[in-house]
PyMOL commands that place a pseudoatom at each C-alpha (Angstrom):
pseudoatom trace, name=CA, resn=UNK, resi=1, chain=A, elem=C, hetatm=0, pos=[-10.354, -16.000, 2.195]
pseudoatom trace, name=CA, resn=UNK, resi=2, chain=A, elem=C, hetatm=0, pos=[-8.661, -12.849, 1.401]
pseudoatom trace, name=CA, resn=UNK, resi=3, chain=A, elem=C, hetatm=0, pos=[-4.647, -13.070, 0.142]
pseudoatom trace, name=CA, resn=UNK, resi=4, chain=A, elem=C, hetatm=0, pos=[-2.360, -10.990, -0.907]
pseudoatom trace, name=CA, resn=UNK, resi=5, chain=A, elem=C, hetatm=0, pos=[-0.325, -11.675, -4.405]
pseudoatom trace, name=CA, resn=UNK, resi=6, chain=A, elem=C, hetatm=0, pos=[2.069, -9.715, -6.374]
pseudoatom trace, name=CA, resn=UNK, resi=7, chain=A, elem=C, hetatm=0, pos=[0.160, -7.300, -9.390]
pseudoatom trace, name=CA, resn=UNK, resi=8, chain=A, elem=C, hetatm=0, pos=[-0.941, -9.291, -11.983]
pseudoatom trace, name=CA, resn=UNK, resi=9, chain=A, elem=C, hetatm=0, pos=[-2.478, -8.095, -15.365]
pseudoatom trace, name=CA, resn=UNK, resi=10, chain=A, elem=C, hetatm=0, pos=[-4.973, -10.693, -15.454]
pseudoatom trace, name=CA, resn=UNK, resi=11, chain=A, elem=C, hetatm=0, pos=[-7.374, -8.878, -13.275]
pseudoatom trace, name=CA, resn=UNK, resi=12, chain=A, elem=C, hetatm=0, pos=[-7.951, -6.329, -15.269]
pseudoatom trace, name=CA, resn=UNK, resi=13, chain=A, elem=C, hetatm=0, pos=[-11.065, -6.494, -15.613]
pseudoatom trace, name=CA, resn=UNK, resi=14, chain=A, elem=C, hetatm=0, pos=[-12.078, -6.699, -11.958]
pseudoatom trace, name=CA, resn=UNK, resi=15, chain=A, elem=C, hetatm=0, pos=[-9.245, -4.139, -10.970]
pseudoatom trace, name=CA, resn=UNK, resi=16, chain=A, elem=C, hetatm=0, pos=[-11.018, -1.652, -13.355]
pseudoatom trace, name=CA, resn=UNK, resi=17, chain=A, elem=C, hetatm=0, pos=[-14.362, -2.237, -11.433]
pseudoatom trace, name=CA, resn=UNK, resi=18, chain=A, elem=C, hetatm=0, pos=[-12.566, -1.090, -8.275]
pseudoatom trace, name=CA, resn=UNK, resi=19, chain=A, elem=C, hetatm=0, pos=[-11.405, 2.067, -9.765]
pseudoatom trace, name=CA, resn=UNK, resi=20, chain=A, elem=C, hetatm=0, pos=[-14.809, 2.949, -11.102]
pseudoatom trace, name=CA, resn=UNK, resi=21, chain=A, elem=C, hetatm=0, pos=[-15.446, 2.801, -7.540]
pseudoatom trace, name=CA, resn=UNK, resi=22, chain=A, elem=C, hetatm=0, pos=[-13.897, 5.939, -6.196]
pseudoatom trace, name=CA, resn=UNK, resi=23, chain=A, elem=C, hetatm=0, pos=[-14.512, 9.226, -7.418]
pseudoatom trace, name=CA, resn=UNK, resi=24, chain=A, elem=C, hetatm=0, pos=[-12.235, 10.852, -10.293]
pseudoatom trace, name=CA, resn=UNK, resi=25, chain=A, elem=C, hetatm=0, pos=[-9.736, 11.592, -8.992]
pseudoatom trace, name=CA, resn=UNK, resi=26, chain=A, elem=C, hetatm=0, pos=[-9.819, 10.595, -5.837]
pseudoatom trace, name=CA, resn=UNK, resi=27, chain=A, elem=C, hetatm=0, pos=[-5.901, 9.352, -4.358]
pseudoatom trace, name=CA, resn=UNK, resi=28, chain=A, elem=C, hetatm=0, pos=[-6.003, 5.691, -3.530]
pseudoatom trace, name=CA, resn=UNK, resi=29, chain=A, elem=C, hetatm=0, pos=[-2.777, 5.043, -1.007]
pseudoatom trace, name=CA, resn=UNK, resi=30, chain=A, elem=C, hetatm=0, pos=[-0.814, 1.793, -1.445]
pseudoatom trace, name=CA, resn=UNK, resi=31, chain=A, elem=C, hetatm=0, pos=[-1.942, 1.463, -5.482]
pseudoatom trace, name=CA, resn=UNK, resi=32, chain=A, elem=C, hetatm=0, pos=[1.297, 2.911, -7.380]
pseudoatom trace, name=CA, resn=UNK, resi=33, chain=A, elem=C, hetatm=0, pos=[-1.278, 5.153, -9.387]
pseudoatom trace, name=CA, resn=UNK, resi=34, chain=A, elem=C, hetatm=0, pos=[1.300, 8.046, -9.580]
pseudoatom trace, name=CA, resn=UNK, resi=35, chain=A, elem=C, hetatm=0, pos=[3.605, 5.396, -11.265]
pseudoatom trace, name=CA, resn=UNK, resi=36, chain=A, elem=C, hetatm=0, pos=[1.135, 4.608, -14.084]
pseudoatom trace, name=CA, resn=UNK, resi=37, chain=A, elem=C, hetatm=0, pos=[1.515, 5.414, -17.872]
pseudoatom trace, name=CA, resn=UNK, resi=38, chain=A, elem=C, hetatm=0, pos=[-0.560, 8.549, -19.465]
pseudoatom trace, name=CA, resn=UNK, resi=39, chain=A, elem=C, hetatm=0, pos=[-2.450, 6.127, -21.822]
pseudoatom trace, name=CA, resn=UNK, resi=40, chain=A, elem=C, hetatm=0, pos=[-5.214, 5.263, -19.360]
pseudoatom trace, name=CA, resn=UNK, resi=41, chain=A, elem=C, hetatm=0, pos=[-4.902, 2.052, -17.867]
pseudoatom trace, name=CA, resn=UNK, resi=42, chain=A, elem=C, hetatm=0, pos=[-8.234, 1.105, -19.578]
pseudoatom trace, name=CA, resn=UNK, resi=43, chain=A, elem=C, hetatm=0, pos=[-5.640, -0.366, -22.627]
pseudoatom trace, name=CA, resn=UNK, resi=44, chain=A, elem=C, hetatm=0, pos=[-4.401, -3.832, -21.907]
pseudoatom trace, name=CA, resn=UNK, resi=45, chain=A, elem=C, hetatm=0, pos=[-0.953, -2.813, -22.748]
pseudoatom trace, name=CA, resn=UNK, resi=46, chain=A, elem=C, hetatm=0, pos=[-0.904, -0.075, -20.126]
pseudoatom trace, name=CA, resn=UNK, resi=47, chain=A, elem=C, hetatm=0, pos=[-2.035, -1.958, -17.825]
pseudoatom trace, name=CA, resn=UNK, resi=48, chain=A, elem=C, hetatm=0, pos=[0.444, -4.257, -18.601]
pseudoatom trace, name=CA, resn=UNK, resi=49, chain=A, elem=C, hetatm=0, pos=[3.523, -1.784, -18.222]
pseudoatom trace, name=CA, resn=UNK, resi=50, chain=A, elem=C, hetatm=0, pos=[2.067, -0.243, -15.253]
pseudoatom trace, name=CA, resn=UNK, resi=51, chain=A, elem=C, hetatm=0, pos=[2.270, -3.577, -13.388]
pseudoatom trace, name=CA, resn=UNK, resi=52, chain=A, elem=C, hetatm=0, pos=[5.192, -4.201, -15.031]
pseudoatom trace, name=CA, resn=UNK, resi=53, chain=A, elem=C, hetatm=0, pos=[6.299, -1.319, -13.393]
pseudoatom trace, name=CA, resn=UNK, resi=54, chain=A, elem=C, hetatm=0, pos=[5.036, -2.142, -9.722]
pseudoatom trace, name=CA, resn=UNK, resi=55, chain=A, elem=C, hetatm=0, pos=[6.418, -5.439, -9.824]
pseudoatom trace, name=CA, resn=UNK, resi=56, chain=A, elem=C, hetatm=0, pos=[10.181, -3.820, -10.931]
pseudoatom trace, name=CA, resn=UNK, resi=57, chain=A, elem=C, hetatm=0, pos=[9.662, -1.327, -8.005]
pseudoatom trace, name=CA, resn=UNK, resi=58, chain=A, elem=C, hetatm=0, pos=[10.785, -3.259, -5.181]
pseudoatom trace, name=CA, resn=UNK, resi=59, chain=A, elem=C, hetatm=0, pos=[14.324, -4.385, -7.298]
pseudoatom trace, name=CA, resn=UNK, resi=60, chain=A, elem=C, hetatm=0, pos=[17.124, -2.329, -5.857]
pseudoatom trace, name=CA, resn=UNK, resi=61, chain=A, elem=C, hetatm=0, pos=[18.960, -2.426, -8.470]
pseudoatom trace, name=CA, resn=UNK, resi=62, chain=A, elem=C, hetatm=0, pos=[16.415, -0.295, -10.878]
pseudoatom trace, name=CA, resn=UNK, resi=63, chain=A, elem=C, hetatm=0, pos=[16.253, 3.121, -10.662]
pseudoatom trace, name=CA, resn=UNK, resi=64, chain=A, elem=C, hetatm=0, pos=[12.975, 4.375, -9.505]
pseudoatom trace, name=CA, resn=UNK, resi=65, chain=A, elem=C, hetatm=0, pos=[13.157, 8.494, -10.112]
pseudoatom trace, name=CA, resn=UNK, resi=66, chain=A, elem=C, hetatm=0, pos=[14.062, 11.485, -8.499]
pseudoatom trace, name=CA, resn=UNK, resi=67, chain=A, elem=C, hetatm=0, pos=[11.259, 11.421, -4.905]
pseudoatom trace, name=CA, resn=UNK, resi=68, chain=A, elem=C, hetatm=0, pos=[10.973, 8.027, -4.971]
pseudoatom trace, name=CA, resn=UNK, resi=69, chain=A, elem=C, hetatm=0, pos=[11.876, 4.801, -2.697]
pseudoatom trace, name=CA, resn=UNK, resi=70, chain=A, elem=C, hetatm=0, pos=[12.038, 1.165, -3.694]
pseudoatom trace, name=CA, resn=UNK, resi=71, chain=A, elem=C, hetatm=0, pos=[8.710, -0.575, -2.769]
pseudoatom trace, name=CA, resn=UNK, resi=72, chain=A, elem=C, hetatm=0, pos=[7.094, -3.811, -2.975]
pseudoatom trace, name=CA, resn=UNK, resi=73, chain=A, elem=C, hetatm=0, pos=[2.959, -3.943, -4.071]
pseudoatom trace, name=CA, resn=UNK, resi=74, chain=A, elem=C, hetatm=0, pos=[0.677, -6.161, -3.397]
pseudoatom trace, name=CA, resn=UNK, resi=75, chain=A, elem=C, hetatm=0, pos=[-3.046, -6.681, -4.198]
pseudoatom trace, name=CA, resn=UNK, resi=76, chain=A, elem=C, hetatm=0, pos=[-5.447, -7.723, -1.573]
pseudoatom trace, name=CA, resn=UNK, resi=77, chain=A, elem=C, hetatm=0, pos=[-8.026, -10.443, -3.905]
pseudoatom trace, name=CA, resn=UNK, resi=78, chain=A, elem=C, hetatm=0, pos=[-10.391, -13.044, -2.637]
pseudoatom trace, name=CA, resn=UNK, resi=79, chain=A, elem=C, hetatm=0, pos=[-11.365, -15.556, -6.015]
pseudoatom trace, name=CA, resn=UNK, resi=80, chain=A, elem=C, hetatm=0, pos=[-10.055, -13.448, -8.734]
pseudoatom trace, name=CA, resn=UNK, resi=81, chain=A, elem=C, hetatm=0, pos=[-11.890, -10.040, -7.086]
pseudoatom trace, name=CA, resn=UNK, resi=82, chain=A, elem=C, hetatm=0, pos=[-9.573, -6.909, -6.846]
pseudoatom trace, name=CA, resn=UNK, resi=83, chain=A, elem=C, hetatm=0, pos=[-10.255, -5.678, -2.895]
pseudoatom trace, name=CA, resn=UNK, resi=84, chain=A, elem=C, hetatm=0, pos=[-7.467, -3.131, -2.520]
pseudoatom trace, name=CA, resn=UNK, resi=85, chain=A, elem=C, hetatm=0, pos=[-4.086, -2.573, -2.860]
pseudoatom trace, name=CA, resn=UNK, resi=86, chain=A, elem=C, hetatm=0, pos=[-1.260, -2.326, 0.230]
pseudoatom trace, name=CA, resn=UNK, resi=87, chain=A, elem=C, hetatm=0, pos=[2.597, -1.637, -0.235]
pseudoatom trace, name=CA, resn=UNK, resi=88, chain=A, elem=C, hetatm=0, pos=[5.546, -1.489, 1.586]
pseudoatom trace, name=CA, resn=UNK, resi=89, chain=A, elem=C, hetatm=0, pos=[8.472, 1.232, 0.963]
pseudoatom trace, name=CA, resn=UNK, resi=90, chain=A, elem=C, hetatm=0, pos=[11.458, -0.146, 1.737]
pseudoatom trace, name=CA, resn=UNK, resi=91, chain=A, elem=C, hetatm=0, pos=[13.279, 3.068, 3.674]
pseudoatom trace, name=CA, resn=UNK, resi=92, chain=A, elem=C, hetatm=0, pos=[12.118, 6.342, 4.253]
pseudoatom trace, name=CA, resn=UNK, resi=93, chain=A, elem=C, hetatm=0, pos=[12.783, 9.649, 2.165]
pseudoatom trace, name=CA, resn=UNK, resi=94, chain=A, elem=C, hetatm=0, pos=[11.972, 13.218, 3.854]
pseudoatom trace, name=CA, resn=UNK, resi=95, chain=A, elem=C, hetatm=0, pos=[8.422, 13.490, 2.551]
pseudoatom trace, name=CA, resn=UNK, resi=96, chain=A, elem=C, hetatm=0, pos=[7.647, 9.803, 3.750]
pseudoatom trace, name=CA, resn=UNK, resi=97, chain=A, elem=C, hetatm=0, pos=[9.213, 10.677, 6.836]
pseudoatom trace, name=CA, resn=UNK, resi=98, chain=A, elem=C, hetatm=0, pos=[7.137, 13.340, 7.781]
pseudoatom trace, name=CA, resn=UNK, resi=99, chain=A, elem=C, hetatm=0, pos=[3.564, 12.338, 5.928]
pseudoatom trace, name=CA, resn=UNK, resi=100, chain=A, elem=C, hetatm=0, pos=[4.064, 9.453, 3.905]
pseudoatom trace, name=CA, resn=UNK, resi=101, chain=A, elem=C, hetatm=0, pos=[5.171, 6.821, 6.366]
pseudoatom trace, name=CA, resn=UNK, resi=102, chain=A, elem=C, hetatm=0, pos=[6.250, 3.103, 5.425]
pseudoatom trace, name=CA, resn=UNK, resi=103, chain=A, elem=C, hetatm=0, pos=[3.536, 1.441, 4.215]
pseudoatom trace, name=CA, resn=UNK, resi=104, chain=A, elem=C, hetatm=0, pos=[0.208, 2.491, 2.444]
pseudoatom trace, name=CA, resn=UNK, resi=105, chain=A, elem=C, hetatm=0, pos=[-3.059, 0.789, 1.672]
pseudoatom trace, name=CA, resn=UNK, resi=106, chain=A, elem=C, hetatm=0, pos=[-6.565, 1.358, 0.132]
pseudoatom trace, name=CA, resn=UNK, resi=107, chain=A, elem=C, hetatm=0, pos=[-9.400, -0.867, 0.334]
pseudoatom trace, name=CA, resn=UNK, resi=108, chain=A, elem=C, hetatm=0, pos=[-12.450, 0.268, -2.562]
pseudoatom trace, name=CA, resn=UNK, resi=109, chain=A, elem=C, hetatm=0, pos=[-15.189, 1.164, -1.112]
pseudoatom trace, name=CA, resn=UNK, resi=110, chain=A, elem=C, hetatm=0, pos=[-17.749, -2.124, -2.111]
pseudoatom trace, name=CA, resn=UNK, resi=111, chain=A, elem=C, hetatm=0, pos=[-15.382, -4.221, 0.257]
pseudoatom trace, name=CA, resn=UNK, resi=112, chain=A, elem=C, hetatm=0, pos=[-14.629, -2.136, 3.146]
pseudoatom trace, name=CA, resn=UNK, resi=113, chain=A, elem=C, hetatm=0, pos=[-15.951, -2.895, 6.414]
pseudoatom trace, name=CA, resn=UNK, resi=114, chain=A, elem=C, hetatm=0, pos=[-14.661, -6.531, 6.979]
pseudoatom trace, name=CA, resn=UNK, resi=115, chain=A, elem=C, hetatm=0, pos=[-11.417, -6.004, 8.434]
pseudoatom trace, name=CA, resn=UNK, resi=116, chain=A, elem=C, hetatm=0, pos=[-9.412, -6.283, 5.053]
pseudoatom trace, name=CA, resn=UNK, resi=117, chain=A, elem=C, hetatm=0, pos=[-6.739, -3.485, 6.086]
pseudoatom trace, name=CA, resn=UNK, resi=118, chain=A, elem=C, hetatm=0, pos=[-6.147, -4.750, 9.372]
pseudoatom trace, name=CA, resn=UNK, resi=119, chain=A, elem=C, hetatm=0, pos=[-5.433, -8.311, 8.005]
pseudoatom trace, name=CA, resn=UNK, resi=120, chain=A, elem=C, hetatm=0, pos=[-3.091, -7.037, 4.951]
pseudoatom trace, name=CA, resn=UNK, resi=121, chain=A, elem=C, hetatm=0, pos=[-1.156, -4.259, 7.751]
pseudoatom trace, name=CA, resn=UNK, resi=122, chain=A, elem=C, hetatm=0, pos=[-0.392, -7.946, 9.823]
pseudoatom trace, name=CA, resn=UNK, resi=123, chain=A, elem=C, hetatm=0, pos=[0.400, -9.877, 6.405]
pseudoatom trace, name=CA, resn=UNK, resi=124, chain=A, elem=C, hetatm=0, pos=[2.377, -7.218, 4.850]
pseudoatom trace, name=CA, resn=UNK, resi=125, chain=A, elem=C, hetatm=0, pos=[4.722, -6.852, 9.033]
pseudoatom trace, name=CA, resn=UNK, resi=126, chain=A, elem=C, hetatm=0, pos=[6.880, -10.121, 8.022]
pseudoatom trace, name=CA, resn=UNK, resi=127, chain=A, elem=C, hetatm=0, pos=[7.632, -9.089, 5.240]
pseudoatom trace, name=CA, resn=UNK, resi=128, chain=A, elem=C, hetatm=0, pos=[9.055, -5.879, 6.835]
pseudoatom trace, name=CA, resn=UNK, resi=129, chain=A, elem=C, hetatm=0, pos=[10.691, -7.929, 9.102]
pseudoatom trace, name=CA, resn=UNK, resi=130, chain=A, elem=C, hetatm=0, pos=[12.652, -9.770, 6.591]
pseudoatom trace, name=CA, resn=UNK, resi=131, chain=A, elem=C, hetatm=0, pos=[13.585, -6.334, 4.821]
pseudoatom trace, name=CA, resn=UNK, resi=132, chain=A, elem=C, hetatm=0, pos=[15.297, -5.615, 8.324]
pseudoatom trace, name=CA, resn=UNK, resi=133, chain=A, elem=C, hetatm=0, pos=[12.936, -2.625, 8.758]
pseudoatom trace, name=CA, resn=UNK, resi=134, chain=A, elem=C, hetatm=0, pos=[12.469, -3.146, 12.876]
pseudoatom trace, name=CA, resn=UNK, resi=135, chain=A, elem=C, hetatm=0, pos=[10.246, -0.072, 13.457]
pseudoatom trace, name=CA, resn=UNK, resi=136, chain=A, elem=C, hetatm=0, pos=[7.649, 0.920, 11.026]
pseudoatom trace, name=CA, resn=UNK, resi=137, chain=A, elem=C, hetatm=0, pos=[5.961, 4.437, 10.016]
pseudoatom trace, name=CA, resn=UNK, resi=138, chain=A, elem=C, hetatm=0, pos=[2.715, 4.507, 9.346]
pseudoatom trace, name=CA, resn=UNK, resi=139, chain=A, elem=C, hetatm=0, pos=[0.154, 7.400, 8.684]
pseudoatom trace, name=CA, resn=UNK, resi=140, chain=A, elem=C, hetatm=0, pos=[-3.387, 8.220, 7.994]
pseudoatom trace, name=CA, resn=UNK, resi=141, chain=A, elem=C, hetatm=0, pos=[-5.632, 11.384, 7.978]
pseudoatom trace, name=CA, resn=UNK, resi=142, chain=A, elem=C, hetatm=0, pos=[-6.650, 12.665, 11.027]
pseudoatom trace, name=CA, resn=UNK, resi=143, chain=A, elem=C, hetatm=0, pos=[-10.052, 11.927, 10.370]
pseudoatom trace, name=CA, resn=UNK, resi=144, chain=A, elem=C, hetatm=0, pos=[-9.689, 8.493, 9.010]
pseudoatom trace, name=CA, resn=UNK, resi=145, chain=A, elem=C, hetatm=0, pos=[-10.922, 6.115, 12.113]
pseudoatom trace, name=CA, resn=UNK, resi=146, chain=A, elem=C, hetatm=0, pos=[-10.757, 2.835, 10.539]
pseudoatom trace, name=CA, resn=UNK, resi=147, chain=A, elem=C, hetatm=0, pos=[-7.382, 3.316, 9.223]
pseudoatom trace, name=CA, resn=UNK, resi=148, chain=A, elem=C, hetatm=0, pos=[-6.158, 4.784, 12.658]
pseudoatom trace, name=CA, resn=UNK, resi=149, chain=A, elem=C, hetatm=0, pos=[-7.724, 1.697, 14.162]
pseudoatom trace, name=CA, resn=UNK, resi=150, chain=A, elem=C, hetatm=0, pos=[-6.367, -1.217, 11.520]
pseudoatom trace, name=CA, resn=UNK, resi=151, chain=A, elem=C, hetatm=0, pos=[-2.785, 0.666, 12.384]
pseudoatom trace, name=CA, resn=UNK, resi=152, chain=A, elem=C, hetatm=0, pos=[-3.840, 0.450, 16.339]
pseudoatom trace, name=CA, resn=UNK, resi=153, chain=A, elem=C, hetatm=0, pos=[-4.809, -3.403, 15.859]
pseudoatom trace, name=CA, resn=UNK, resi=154, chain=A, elem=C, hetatm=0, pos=[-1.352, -3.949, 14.494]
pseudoatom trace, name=CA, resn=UNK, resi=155, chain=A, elem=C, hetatm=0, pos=[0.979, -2.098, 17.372]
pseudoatom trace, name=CA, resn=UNK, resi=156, chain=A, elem=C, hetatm=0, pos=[0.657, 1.326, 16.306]
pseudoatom trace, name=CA, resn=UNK, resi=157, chain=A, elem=C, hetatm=0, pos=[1.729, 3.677, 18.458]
pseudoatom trace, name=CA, resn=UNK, resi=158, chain=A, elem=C, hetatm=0, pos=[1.250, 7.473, 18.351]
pseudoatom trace, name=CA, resn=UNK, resi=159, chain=A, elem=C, hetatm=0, pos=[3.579, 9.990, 18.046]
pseudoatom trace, name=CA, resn=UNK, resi=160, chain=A, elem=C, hetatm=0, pos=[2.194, 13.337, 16.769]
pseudoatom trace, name=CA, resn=UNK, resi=161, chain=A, elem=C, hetatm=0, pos=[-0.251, 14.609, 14.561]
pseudoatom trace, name=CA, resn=UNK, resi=162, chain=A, elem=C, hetatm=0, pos=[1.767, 16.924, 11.363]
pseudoatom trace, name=CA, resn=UNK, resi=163, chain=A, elem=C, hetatm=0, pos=[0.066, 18.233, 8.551]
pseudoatom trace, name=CA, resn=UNK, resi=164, chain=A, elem=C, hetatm=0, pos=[-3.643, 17.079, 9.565]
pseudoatom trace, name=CA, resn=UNK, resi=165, chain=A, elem=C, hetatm=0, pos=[-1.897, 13.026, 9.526]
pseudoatom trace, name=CA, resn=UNK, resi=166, chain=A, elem=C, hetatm=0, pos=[-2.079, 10.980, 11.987]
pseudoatom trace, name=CA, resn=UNK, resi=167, chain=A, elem=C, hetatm=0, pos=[1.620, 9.408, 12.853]
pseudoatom trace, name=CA, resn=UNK, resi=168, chain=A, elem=C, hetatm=0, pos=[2.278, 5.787, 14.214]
pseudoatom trace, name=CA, resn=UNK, resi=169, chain=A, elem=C, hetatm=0, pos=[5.301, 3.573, 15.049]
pseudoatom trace, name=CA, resn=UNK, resi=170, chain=A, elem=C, hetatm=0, pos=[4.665, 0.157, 15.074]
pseudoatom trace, name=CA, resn=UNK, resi=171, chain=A, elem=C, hetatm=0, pos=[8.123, -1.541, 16.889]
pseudoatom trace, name=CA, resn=UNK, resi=172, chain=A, elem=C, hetatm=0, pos=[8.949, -5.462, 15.592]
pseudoatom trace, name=CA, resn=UNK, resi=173, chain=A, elem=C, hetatm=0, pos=[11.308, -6.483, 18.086]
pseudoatom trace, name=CA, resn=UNK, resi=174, chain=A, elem=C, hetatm=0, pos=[13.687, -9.120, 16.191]
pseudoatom trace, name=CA, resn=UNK, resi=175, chain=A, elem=C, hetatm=0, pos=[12.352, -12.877, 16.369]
pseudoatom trace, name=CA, resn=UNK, resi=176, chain=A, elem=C, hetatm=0, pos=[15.650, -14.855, 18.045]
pseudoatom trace, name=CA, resn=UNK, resi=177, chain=A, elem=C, hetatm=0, pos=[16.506, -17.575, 15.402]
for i in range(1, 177): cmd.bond("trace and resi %d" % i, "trace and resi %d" % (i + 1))
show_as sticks, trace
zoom trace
């Protein structure tokens, strides 16, 4: 079974499998790449700061530079195995509002195909829930199927197309207590 937990620097090894994976290069939504150190993430202590660094992203009271939003990261893993990475941002800046959208994910390619976006998109709503975020942006290429369908399973709604991205709403009426 597939879960999601909080960045961790003992999977190193297997989260370095996943990135050999994908092309150079190649942008992987939902990781926190652009957050990572210049020393290559191939170094233990790196690694270490970089998911030092996603974990310390979602605290409100730390800074996160100039562009960026407070966000929480999770790892999708099934027995120790790296499968992808999803996060949520926590509110919206312009450039998130227009392409960016709430939440992003990536799944590497070895382990797509089973569903594992769809089911982190539902695990990862709650949690938006409890932020008090009651209507959710979410985006994906234009061309991107599955991802237009795992958002579709999950409520999506959508609005436009802008900037060759796909844009859904997915509503979460409040649950009465």
């Amino acid at each position: 079974m597939p879960e999601l937990i909080i960045p961790t620097s003992r999977l190193q090894a297997s989260w370095l499998e996943a990135r050999d994976e994908w092309p150079p290069g190649a942008h992987q939504d939902g990781t926190g790449l652009r957050l990572a150190p210049n020393g290559g993430l191939d170094k233990p202590e790196a690694f270490a700061e970089w998911v030092d660094l996603l974990r310390r992203q979602s605290d409100r009271s730390v800074a996160v530079g100039d562009g960026r939003v407070q966000a929480t990261h999770w790892w999708i893993v099934e027995d120790d195995t790296y499968l992808g990475a999803i996060d949520l941002r926590h509110y919206l800046n312009a450039l998130l509002l227009d392409i960016g959208g709430h939440v992003g994910y990536s799944i590497r390619p070895s382990a797509r195909r089973r569903g594992l976006a769809t089911w982190a998109l539902g695990a990862v709503l709650p949690e938006a829930r409890a932020l008090g975020l009651d209507r959710l942006l979410l985006t994906c290429d234009d061309d991107n199927v599955a991802s237009a369908r795992s958002i579709e399973r999950n409520g999506g709604v959508l609005e436009d197309v802008r900037h060759a991205k796909r844009r859904y709403w997915i509503a979460q009426p409040a649950h009465p207590e």
